[in-house]
N, CA, C and O of each residue as an XYZ file, in Angstrom:
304
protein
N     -96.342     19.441    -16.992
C     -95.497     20.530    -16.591
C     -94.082     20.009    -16.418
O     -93.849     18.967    -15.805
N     -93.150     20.757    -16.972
C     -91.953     20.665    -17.016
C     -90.747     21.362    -15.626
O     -89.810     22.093    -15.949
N     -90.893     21.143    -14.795
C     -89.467     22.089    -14.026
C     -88.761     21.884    -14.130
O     -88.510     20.683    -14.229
N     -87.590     22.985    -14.224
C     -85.959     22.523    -14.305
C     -85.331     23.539    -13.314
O     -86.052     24.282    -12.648
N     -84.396     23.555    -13.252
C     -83.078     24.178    -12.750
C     -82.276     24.612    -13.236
O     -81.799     23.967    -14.170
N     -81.632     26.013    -12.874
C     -80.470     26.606    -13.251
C     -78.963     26.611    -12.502
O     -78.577     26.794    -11.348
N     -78.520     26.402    -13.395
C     -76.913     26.315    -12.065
C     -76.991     27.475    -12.124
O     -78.207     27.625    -12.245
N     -76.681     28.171    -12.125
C     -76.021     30.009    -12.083
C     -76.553     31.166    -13.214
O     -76.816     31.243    -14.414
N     -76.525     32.072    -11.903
C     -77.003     32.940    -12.331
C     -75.517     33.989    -12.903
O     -75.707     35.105    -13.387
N     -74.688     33.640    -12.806
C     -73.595     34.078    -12.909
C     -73.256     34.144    -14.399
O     -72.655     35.171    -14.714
N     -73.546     33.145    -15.538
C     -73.720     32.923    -16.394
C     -73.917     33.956    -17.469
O     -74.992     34.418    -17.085
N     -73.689     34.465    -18.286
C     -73.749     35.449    -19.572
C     -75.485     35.274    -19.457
O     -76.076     34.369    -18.869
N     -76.009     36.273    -20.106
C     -77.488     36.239    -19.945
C     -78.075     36.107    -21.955
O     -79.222     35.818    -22.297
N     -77.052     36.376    -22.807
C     -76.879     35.700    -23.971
C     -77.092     34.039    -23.829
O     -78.046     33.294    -24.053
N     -76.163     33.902    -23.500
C     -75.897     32.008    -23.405
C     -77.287     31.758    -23.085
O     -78.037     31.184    -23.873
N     -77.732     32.275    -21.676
C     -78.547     31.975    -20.532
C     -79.902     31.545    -21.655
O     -80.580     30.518    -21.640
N     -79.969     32.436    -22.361
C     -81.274     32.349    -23.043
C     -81.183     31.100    -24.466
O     -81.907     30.206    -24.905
N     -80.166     31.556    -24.717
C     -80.117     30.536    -25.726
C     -80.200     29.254    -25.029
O     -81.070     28.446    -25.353
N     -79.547     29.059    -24.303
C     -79.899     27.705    -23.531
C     -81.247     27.499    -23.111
O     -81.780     26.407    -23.306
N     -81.732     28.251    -22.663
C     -83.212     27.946    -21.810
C     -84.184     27.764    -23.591
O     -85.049     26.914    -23.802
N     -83.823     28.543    -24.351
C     -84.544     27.903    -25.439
C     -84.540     27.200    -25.857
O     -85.606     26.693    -26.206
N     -82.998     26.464    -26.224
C     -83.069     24.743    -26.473
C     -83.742     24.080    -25.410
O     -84.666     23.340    -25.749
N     -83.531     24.164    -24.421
C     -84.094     23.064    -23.247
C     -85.666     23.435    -23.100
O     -86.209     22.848    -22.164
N     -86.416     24.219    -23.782
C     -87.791     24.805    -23.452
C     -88.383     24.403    -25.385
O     -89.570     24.406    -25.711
N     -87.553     24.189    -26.083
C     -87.694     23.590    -27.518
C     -88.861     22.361    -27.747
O     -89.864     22.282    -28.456
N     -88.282     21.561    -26.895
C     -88.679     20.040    -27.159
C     -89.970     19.833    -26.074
O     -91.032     19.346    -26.463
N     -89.714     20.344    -24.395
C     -90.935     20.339    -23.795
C     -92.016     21.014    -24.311
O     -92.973     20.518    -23.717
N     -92.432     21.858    -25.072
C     -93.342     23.119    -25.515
C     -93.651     22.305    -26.610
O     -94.827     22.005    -26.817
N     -92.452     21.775    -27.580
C     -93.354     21.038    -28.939
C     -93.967     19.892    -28.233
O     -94.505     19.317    -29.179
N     -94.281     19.059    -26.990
C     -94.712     17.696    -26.685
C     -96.285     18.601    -25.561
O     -97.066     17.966    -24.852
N     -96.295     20.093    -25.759
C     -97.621     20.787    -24.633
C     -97.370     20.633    -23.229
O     -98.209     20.401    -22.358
N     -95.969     20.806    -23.077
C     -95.440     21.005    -21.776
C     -95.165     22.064    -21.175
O     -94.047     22.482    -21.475
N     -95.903     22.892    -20.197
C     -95.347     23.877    -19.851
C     -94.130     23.989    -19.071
O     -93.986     23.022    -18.323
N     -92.994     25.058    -18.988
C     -92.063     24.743    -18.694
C     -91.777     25.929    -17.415
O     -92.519     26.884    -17.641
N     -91.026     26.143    -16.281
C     -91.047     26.738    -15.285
C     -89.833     26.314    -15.252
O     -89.371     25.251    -15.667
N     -89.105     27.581    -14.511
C     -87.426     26.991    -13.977
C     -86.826     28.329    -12.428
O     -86.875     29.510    -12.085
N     -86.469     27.370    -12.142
C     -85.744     28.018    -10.782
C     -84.224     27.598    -10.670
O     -83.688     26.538    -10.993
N     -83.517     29.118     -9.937
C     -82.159     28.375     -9.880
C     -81.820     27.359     -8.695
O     -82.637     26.859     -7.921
N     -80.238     27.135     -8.725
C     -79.910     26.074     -7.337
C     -80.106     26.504     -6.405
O     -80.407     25.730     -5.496
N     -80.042     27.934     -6.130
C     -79.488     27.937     -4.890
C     -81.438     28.384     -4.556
O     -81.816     28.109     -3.418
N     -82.350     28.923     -5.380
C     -83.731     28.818     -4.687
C     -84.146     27.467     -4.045
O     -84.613     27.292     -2.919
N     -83.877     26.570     -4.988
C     -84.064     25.071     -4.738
C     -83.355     25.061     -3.073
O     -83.904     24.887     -1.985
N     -82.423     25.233     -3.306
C     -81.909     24.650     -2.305
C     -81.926     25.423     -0.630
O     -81.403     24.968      0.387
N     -82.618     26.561     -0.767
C     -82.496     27.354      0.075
C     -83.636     27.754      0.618
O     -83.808     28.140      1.774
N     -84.556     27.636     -0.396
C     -86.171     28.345     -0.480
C     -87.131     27.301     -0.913
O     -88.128     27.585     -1.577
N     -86.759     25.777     -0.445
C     -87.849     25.003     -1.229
C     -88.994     25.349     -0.967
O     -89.659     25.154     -1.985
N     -89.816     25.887      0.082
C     -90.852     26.049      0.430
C     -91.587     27.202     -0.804
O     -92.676     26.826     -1.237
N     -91.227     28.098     -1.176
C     -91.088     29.011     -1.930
C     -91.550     28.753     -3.546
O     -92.337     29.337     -4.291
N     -90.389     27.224     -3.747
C     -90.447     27.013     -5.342
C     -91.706     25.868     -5.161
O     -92.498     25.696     -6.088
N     -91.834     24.986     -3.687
C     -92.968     24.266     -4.370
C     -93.956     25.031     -4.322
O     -94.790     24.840     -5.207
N     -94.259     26.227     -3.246
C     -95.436     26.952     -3.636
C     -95.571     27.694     -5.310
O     -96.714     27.749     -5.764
N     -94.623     28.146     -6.028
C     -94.794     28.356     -6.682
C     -94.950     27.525     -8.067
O     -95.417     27.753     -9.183
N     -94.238     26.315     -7.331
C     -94.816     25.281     -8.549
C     -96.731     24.955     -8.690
O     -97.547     24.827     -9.603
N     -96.734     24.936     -7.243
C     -98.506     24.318     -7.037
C     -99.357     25.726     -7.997
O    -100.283     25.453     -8.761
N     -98.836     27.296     -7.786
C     -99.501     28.347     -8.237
C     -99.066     27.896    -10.254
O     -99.867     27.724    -11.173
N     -98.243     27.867    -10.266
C     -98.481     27.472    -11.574
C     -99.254     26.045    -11.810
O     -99.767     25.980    -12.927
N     -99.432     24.941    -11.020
C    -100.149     23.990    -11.667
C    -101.697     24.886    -11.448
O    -102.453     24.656    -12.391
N    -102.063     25.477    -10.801
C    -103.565     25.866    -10.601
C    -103.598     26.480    -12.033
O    -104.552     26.182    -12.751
N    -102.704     27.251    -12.469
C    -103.039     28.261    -13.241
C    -103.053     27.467    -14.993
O    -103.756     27.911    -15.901
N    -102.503     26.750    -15.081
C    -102.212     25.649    -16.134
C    -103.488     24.802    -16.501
O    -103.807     23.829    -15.819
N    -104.353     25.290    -17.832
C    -105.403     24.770    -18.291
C    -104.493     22.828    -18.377
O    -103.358     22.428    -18.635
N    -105.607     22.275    -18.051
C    -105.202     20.837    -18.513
C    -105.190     20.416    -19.737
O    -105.866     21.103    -20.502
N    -104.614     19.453    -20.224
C    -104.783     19.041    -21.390
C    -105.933     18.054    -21.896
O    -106.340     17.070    -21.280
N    -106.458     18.593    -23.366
C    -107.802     17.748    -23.299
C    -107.446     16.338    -23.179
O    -106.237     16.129    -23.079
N    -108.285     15.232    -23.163
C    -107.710     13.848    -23.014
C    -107.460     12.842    -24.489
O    -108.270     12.675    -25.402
N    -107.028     12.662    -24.448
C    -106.118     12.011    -25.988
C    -107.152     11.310    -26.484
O    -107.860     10.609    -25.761
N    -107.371     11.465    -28.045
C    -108.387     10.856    -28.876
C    -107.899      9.681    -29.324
O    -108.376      9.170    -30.336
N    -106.548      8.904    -28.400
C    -106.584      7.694    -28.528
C    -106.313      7.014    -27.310
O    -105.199      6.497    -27.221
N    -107.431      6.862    -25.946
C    -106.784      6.396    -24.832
C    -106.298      5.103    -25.171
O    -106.381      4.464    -26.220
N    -105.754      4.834    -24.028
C    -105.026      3.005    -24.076
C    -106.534      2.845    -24.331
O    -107.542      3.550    -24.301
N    -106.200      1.586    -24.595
C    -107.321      0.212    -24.027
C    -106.902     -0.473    -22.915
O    -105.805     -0.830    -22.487
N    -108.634     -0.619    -22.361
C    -108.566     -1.434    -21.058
C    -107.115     -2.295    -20.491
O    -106.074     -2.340    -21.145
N    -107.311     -2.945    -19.150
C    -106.672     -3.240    -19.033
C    -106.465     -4.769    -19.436
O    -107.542     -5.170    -18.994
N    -105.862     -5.910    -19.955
C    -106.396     -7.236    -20.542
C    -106.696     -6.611    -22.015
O    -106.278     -7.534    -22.715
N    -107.092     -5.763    -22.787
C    -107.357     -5.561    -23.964
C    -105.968     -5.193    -25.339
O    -106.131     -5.018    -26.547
N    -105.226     -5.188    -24.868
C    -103.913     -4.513    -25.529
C    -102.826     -5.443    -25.809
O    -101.779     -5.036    -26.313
């Protein structure tokens, strides 16, 4: 899971998106889900965004486990 932050909401809501799609581009192609809150929630309401971070990790199927784990530890 990916979180980020927004500076402002003040921001053109054109831009806004185009931006959140580049920055939501590269996490999504690597099976990252992505979640975002602005500054001033962060900064005002943390209680709020980590609950809502934990409700999205519940809700977030895991990823299956990679068909190439490391090797042991000493083996590599």
């Amino acid at each position: 899971m990916a979180v980020t932050r927004r500076t402002s909401p003040n921001a053109s809501k054109l831009r806004r998106n185009s931006t959140d799609a580049d920055r939501t581009a590269f996490p999504k192609a690597k099976n990252f889900h992505v979640i975002r809150f602005w500054n001033n929630d962060v900064l005002m309401n943390m209680e709020g965004v980590l609950s809502a971070v934990l409700g999205e990790l519940a809700s977030v199927q895991a990823a299956p486990p990679s068909p190439n784990p490391l090797p042991p530890a000493g083996e590599g």
